[in-house]
N, C-alpha and C positions, 0 to 999 in steps of 0.2 A: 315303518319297516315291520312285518311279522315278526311272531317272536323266533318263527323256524328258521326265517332268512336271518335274524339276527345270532343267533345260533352257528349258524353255518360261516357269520361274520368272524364272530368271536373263535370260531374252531380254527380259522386260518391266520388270527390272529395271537393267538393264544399259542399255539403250536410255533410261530415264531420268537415268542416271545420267553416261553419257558424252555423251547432248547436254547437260546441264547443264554438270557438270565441265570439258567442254572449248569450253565456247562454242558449240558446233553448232547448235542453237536458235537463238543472236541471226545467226547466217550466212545461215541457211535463211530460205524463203520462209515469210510468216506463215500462208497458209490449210492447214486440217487433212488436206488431200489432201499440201500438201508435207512434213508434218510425220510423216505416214506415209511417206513415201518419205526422211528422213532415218531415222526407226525404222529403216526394214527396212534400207537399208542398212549403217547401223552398227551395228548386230547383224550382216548376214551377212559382213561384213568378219572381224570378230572370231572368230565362229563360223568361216571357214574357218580364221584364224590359230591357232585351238585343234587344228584336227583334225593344221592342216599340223606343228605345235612337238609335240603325241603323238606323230604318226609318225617324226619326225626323231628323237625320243628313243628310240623303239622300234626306228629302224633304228639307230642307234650300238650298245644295249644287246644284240640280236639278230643284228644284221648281213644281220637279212634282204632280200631285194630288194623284196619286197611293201610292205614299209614305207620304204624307199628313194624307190620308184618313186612312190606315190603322193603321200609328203612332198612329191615336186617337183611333183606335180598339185595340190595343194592352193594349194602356193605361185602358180601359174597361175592358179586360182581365186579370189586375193587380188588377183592383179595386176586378173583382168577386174574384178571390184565397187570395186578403186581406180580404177579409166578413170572408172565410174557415178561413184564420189565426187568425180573432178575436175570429171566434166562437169556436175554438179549444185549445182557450189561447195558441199559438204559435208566439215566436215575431219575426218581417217582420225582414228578412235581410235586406231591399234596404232602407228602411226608411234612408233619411238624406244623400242618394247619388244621385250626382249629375249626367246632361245626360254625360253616355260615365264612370261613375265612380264606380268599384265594389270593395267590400273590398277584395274578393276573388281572390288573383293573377294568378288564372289560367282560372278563367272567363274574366278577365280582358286582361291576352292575346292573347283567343279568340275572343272579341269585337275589340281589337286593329287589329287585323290580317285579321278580315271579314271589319273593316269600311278600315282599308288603300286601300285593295282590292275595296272596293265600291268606294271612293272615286278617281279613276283613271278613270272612264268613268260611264256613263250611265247605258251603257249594262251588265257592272259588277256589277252593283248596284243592278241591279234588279235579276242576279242569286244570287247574295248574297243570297236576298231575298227568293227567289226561296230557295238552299238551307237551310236555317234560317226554312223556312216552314214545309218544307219535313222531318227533326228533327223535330220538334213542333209537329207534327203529329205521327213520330214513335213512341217517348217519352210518347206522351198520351196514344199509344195504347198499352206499359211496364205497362204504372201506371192503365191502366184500365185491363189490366190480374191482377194485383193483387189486384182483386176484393175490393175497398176502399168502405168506407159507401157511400149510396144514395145520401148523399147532394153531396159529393167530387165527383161520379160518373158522376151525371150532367152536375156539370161544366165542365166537363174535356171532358164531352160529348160536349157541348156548344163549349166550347176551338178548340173542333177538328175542328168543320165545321165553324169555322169562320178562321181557317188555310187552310181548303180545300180552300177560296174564296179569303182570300190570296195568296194563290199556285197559283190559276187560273188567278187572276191580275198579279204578277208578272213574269210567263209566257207568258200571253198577250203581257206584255210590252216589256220583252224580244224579243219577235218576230216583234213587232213595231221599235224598234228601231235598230235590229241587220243588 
């Protein structure tokens, strides 16, 4: 299985799993438009929390600025989809998890399988990344087909092109160091 397909396994499994596990379901509004707007959000909460705790791992291991830089954009990218979860009375999955720690075991060994993979070299770190992105990207443009409200529209808009400029660094770097 790709890692994209796996991805898109884990989104739909993860999404069941953390509205149930942590109440999110009994919070949310009952009709199945709200309950798509609790899905995507607590999936792409998550989903940026993975990419942000790879890079933070990939910047300590490397030291490089590329995965520095965009660790703190990712972490931006948590904060904006946490605003979406206040404002939506939705409660944050990742709240109270540490870097590298998800309560979702099958997110969890997705993280494990992309950082072992990064942390063997440089070059791998950075397609990680690269792939890490290219998900981020498909996955916004699923949740942006099903056309959510203007606010969530946004950011997800936001979200993309600051993964486009991620793609584009970690492809750089790719090429830098291969």
């Amino acid at each position: 299985m790709t890692t994209q397909k796996k991805f898109r396994t884990v989104a739909a499994a993860t999404v069941g799993a953390a509205a149930v596990g942590l109440g999110v379901l009994a919070a949310a509004p009952a009709s199945a438009a709200d309950r798509e707007t609790v899905n995507m959000l607590t999936f792409m909460v998550q989903e940026e929390k993975m990419a942000r705790d790879l890079y933070q791992e990939f910047a300590d291991e490397y030291g490089t600025r590329q995965f520095s830089n965009i660790a703190r954009s990712e972490q931006k990218h948590m904060d904006a989809v946490r605003v979406l979860l206040e404002r939506y009375g939705i409660t944050d999955p990742t709240v109270g998890d540490a870097i590298g720690e998800f309560d979702n075991p099958e997110i969890q060994a997705l993280y494990d399988k992309l950082y072992d993979k990064g942390t063997t070299s440089l070059v791998k770190a950075a397609r990680v990344g690269v792939t890490v992105e290219k998900v981020d990207i498909a996955d916004i443009d699923e949740m942006l087909d099903a056309m959510p409200a203007a606010d969530i529209t946004q950011v997800l808009k936001n979200l993309k092109a600051g993964s486009y400029n991620h793609l584009g660094a970690f492809r750089a770097l790719v090429d830098r160091v291969s």
